[in-house]
C-alpha positions as CSV (number, residue, x, y, z in Angstrom):
1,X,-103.6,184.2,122.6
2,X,-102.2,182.8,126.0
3,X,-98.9,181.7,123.9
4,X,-98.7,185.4,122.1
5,X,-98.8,186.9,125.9
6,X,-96.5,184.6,126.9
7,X,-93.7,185.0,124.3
8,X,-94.5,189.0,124.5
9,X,-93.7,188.6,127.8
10,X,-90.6,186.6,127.7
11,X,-89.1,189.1,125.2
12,X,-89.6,192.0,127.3
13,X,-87.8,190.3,130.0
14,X,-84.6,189.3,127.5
15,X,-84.5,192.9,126.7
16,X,-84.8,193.7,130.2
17,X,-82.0,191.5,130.7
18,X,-79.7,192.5,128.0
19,X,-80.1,196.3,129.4
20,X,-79.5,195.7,132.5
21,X,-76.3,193.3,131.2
22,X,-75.0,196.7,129.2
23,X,-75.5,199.0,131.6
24,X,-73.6,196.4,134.4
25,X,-71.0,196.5,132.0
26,X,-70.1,199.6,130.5
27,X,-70.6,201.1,133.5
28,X,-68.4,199.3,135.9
29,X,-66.6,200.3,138.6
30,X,-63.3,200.0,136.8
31,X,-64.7,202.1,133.9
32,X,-66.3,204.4,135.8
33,X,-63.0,205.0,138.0
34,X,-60.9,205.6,135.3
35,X,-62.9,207.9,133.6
36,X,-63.8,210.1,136.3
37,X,-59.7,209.8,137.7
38,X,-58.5,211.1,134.0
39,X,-61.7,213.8,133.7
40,X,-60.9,215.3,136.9
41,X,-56.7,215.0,136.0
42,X,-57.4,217.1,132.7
43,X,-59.4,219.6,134.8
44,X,-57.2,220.5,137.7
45,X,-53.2,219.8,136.1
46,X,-51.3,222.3,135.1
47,X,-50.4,221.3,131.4
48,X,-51.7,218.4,129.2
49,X,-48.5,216.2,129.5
50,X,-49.2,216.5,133.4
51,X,-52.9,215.8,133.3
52,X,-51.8,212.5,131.5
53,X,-49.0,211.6,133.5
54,X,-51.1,212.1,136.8
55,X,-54.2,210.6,135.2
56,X,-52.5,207.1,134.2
57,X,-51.1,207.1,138.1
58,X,-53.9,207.4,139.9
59,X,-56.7,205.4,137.4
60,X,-53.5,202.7,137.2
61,X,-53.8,202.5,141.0
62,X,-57.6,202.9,141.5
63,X,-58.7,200.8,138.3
64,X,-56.1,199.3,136.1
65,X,-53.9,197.2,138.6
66,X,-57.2,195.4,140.6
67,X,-59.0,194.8,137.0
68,X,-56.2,193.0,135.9
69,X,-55.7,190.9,139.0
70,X,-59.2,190.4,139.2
71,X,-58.9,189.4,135.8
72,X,-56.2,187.1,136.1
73,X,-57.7,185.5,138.6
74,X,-61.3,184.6,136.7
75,X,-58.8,183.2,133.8
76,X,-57.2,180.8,136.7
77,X,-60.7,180.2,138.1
78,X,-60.5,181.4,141.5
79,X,-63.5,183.3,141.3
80,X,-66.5,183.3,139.3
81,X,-66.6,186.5,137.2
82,X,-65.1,190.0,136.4
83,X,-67.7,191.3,139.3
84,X,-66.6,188.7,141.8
85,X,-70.3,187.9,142.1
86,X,-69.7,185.9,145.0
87,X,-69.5,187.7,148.2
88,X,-67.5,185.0,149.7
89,X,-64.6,185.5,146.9
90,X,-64.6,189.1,147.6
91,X,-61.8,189.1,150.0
92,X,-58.5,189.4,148.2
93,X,-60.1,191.3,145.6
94,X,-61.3,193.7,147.7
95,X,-58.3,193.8,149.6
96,X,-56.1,194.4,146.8
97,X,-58.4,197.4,145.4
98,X,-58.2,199.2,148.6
99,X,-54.2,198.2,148.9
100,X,-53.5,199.5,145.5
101,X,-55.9,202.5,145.9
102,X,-54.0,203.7,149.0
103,X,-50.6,203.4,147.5
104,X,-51.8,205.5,144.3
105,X,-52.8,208.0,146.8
106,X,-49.5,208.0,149.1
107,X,-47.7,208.0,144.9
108,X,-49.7,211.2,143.9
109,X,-49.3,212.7,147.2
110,X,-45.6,212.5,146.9
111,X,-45.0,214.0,143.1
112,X,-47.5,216.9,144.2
113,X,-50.4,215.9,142.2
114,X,-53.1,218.6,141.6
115,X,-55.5,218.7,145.0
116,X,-58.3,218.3,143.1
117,X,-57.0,214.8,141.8
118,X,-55.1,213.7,145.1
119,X,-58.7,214.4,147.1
120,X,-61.0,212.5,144.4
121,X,-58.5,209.2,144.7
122,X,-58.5,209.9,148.6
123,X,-62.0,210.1,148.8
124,X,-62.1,206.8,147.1
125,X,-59.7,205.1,149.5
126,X,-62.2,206.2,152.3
127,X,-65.0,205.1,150.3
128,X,-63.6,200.7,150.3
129,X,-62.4,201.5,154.2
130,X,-66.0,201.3,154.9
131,X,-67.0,198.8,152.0
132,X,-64.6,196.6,152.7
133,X,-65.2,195.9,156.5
134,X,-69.1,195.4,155.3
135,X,-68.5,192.9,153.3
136,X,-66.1,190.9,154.6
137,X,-67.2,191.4,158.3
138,X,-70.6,191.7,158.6
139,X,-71.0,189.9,155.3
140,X,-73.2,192.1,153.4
141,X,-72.6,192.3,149.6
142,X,-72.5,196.2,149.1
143,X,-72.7,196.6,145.9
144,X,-69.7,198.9,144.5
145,X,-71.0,199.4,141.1
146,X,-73.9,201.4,142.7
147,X,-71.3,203.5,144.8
148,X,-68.8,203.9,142.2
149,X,-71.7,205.0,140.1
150,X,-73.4,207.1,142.4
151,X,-69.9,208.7,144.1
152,X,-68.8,209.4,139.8
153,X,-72.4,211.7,139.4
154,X,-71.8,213.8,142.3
155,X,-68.2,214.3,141.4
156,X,-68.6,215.7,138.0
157,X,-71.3,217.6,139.6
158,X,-68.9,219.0,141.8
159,X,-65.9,219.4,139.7
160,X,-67.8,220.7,136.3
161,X,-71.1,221.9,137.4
162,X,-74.9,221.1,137.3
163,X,-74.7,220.8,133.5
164,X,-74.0,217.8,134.2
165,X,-77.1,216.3,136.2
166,X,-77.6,213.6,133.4
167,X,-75.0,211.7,135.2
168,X,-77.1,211.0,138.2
169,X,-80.0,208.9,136.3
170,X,-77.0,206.9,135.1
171,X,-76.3,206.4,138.8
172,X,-79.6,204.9,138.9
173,X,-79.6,203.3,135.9
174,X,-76.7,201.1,137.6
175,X,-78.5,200.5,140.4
176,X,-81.3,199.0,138.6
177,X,-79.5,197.0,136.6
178,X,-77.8,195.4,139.8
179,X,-80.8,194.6,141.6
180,X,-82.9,193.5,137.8
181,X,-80.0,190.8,137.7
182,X,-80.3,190.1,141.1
183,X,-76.7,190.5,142.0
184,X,-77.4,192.6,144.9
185,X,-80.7,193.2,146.5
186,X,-82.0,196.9,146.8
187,X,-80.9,197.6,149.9
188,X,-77.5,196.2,149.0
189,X,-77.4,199.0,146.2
190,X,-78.9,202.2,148.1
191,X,-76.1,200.9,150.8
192,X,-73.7,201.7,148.1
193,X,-75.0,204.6,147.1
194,X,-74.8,206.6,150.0
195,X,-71.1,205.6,150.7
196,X,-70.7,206.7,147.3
197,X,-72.6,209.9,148.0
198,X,-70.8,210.7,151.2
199,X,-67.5,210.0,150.1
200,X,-67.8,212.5,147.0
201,X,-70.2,214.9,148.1
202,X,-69.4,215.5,152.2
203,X,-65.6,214.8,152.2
204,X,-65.0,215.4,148.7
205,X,-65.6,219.2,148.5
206,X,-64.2,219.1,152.3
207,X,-60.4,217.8,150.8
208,X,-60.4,219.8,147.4
């Protein structure tokens, strides 16, 4: 009986595990970022060919360009994972999100991007000024897959409307998994959220 317990137990935690795994993954930051960077393109451009053209810019700058050096760098092994895991390998990563962020902001801003779309990437260049100096000053891992997540829930709330509260247990859902695979501790991941909250739902609405 004790064995039967046991081995219950043990596969509840290996689902546990492989939940918290998928929602870690196909909720990343760089997913996330994209997405909501092309959703909020195709809502406030002018024509299709537009929403695309300024969509690619900014979720190139904001997500494409710092997964792939983040990328590269796993592949040449100076740093453990796709997540940087390691808060002390955070630093060029980090520094190369919120390098490339800014520039797609300064690119949009210059070839008039809707102000919908030029306030969203803004908001997300304000959002690593204050991650960034946490973790790489005071040393505290915030975790950016629980702001990314939590700053993505309140902007399609903004942008499209309460229809879309589903987004926000999502938001959560990230967090958990975060914390389930002990990546971050939970105050590491409410930390993240409430950047993530302030970023998109005080300054947000106040740029837009």
């Amino acid at each position: 009986m004790i064995d039967v317990i046991a081995a219950s137990s043990t596969g509840r935690v290996a689902v546990a595990d492989r939940v918290a795994r998928l929602f870690t993954e196909i909720l990343s930051p760089a997913v996330l970022v994209a997405g909501v960077l092309f959703a909020v393109a195709g809502a406030s451009a002018g024509s299709p060919m537009s929403a695309l053209v300024m969509g690619v810019v900014a979720a190139a700058a904001a997500s494409f360009l710092p997964i792939a050096y983040i990328l590269r760098g796993v592949r040449r092994g100076s740093w453990t994972d796709r997540h940087v895991g390691v808060r002390s390998q955070r630093t060029l990563p980090m520094l190369v999100c919120l390098g490339s962020t800014v520039s797609g902001t300064l690119a949009l801003a210059a070839a008039g991007a809707p102000r919908d779309l030029l306030a969203l990437i803004a908001c997300m260049a304000v959002a690593l000024l204050v991650a960034v100096p946490i973790t790489l000053l005071a040393r505290w891992k915030i975790s950016l897959h629980s702001l990314v997540a939590a700053g993505t829930a309140v902007t399609f709330t903004v942008v499209f409307g309460w229809a879309l509260l589903f987004t926000w247990p999502l938001a959560a859902a990230v967090g958990w998994s975060r914390v389930h695979l002990r990546d971050h501790t939970t105050a590491q991941v409410l930390a993240g959220a409430l950047v993530g909250v302030c970023a998109t739902g005080l300054l947000y609405p106040a740029l837009r």
